[in-house]
C-alpha positions as CSV (number, residue, x, y, z in Angstrom):
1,X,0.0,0.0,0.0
2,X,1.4,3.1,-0.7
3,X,1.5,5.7,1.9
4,X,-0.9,8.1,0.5
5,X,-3.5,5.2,1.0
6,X,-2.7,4.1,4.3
7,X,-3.1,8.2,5.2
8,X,-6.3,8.5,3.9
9,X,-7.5,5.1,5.5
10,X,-6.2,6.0,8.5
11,X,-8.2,9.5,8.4
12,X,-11.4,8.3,6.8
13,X,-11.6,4.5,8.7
14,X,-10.8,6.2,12.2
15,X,-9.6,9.2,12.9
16,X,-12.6,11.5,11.5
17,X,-15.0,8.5,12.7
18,X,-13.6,8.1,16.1
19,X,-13.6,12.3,16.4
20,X,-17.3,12.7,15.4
21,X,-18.1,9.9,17.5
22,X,-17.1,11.5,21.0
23,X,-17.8,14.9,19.9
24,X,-21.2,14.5,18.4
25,X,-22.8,11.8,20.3
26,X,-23.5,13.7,23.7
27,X,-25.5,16.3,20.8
28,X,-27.2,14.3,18.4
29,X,-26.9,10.5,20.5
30,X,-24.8,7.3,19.7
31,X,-26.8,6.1,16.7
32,X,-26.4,9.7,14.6
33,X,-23.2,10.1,15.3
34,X,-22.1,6.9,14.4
35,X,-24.4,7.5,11.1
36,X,-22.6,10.9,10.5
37,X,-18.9,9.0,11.1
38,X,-19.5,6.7,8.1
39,X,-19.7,9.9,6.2
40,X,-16.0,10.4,5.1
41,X,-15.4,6.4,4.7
42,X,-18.7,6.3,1.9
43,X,-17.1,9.7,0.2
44,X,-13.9,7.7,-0.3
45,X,-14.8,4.9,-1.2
46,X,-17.0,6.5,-4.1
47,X,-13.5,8.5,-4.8
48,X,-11.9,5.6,-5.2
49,X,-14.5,4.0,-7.6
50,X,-14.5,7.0,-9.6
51,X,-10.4,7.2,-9.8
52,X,-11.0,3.7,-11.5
53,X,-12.6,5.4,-14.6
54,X,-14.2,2.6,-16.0
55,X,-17.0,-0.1,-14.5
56,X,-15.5,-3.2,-13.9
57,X,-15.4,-6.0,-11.0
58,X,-13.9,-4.2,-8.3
59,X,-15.8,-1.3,-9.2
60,X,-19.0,-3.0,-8.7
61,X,-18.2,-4.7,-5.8
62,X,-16.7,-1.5,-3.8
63,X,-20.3,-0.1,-4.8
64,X,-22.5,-2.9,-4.1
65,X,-20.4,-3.6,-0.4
66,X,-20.9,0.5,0.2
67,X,-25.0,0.3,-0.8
68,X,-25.4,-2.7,1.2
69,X,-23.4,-1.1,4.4
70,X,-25.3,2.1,4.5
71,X,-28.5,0.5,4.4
72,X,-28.0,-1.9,7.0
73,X,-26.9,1.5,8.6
74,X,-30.0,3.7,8.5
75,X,-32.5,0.7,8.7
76,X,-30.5,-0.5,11.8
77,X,-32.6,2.2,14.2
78,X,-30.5,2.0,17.1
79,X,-26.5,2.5,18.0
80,X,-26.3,-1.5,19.2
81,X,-28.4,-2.8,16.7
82,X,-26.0,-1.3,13.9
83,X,-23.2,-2.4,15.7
84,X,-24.6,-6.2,15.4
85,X,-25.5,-5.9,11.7
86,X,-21.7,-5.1,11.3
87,X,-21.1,-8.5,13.0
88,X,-23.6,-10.1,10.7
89,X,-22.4,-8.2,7.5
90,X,-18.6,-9.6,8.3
91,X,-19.8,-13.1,8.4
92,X,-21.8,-12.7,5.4
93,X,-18.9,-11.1,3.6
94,X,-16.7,-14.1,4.6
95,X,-19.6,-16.8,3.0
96,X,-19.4,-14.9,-0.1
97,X,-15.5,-15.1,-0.1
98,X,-15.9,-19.4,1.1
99,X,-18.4,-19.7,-1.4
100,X,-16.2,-18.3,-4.4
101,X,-13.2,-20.8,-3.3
102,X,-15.4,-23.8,-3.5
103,X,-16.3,-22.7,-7.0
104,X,-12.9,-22.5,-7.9
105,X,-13.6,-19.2,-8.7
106,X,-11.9,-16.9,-6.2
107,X,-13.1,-13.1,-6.0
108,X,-9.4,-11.7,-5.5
109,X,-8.5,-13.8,-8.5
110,X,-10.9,-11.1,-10.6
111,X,-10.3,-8.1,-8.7
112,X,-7.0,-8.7,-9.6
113,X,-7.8,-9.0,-13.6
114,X,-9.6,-5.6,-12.9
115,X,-6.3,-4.0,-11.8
116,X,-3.7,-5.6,-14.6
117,X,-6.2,-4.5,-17.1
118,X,-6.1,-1.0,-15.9
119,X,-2.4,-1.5,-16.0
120,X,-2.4,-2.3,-19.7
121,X,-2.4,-5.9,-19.8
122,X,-4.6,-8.6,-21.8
123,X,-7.3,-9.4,-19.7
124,X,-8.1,-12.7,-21.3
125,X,-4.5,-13.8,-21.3
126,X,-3.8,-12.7,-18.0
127,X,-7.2,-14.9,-17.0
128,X,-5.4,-17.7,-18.8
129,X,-2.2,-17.4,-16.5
130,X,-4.3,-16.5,-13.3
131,X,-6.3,-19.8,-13.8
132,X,-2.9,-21.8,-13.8
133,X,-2.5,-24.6,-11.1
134,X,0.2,-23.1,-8.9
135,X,-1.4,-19.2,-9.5
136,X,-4.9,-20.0,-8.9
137,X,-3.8,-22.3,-5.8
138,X,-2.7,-18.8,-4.4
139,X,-5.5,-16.9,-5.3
140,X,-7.3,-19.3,-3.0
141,X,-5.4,-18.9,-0.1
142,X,-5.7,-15.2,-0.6
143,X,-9.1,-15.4,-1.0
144,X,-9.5,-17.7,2.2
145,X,-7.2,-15.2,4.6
146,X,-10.1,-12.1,3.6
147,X,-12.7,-14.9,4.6
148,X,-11.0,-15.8,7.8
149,X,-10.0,-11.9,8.6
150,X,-14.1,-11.0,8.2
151,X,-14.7,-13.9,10.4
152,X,-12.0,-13.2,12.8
153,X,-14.0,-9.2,12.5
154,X,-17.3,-11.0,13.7
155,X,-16.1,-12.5,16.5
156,X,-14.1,-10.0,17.8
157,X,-16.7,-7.4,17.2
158,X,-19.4,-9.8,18.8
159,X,-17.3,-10.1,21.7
160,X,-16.9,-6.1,22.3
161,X,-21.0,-5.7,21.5
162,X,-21.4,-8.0,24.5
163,X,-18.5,-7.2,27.0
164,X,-18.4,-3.0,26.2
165,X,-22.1,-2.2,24.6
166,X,-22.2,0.9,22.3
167,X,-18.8,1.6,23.8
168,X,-17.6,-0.8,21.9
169,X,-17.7,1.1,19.0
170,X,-13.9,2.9,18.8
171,X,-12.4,-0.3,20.0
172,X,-13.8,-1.9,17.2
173,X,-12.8,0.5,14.2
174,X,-9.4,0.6,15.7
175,X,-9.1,-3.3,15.7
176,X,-10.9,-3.5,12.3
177,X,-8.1,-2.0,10.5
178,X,-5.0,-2.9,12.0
179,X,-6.4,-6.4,11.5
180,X,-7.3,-5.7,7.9
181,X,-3.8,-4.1,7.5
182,X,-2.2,-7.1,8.9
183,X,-3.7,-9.2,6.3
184,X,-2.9,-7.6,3.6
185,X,0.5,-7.5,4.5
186,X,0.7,-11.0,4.3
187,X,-1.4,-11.2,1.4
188,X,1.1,-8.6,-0.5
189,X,3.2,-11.8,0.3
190,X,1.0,-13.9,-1.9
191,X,0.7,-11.5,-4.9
192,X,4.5,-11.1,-5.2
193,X,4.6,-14.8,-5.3
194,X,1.7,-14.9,-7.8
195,X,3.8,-11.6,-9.8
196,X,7.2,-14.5,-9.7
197,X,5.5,-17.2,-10.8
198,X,3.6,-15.3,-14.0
199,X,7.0,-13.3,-15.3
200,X,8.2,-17.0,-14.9
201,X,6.1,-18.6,-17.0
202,X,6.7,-15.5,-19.5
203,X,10.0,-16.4,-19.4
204,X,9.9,-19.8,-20.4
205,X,7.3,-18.6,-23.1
206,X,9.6,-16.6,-24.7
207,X,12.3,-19.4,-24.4
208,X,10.4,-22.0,-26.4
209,X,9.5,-19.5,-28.9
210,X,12.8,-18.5,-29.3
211,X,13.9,-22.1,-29.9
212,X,10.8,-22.9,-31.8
213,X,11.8,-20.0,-34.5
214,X,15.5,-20.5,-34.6
């Protein structure tokens, strides 16, 4: 992640959130100002959809996850209540991600065809190489640490809800991205591997075709 990313996460994800939250909710209660803290993390997320320029997987996804979140936001009613559909929303997040492994279809595997298209590469040959053995044996375990880090998000989340009430609240945006950070910094471990093993099979590409035409 670069660190004009990890600023603006940091900022949007909990700072601003976190701020609002003990400033506002002794005004407007713990249910509006947890409403008005999602405010800068739904603005970038749409900023980051539009930097995309074009409507692909990720872009769809980033959209439908940022629909799906408010909602279950303003229909919640109550500070707790949104609190638990959080811990709900995780775990349904982390059947999605199950369910893609076990049609040997990972959803990092195309989110990742979204971003080396927009970096100038085939798409349909890059598919071809990402749906190689050894490559799309990664893409699963990639896909499987997401699954476990939304699960490991329920729990924990669940576990503040019951221990800490609405209180629980900055404890759990805090621990919601360092964990997410700590998984993708193993997962950045993955990709490189995935990045070896493609320019690798490039490699041995050009090799036969060098031999085939001399």
């Amino acid at each position: 992640m670069s660190k004009q990313v990890v600023l603006l996460d940091v900022v949007c994800y909990i700072i601003f959130p976190l701020v609002v939250w003990y400033a506002a909710r002794g005004h407007i209660g713990d249910y509006y100002a947890m409403l008005v803290s999602a405010v800068p993390g739904m603005v970038y997320t749409v900023y980051r959809f539009f930097s995309i320029r074009r409507i692909n997987f990720f872009g769809i996804f980033m959209i439908a996850n940022l629909v799906i979140g408010t909602l279950l936001d303003v229909l919640a009613g109550s500070a707790l209540q949104m609190l638990w559909n959080g811990v709900y929303y995780s775990v349904a997040l982390a059947i999605l991600f199950l369910a893609t492994m076990a049609a040997n279809k990972p959803i990092v595997l195309y989110i990742s065809l979204d971003f080396v298209e927009m970096q100038g590469a085939n798409r349909q040959v890059m598919k071809q190489r990402f749906f190689q053995k050894d490559v799309l044996s990664l893409f699963q375990w990639i896909t499987l640490a997401f699954a476990l880090r939304d699960l490991l998000l329920a729990a924990i989340k669940a576990w503040l809800i019951v221990r800490y009430g609405v209180e629980a609240f900055d404890k759990a945006r805090i621990l919601r991205q360092a964990i997410s950070w700590g998984i993708y910094g193993l997962c950045f471990i993955g990709f490189a591997r995935i990045s070896k093993l493609i320019n690798a099979g490039r490699q041995e590409q050009s090799s036969d075709d060098f031999e085939t035409y001399s």
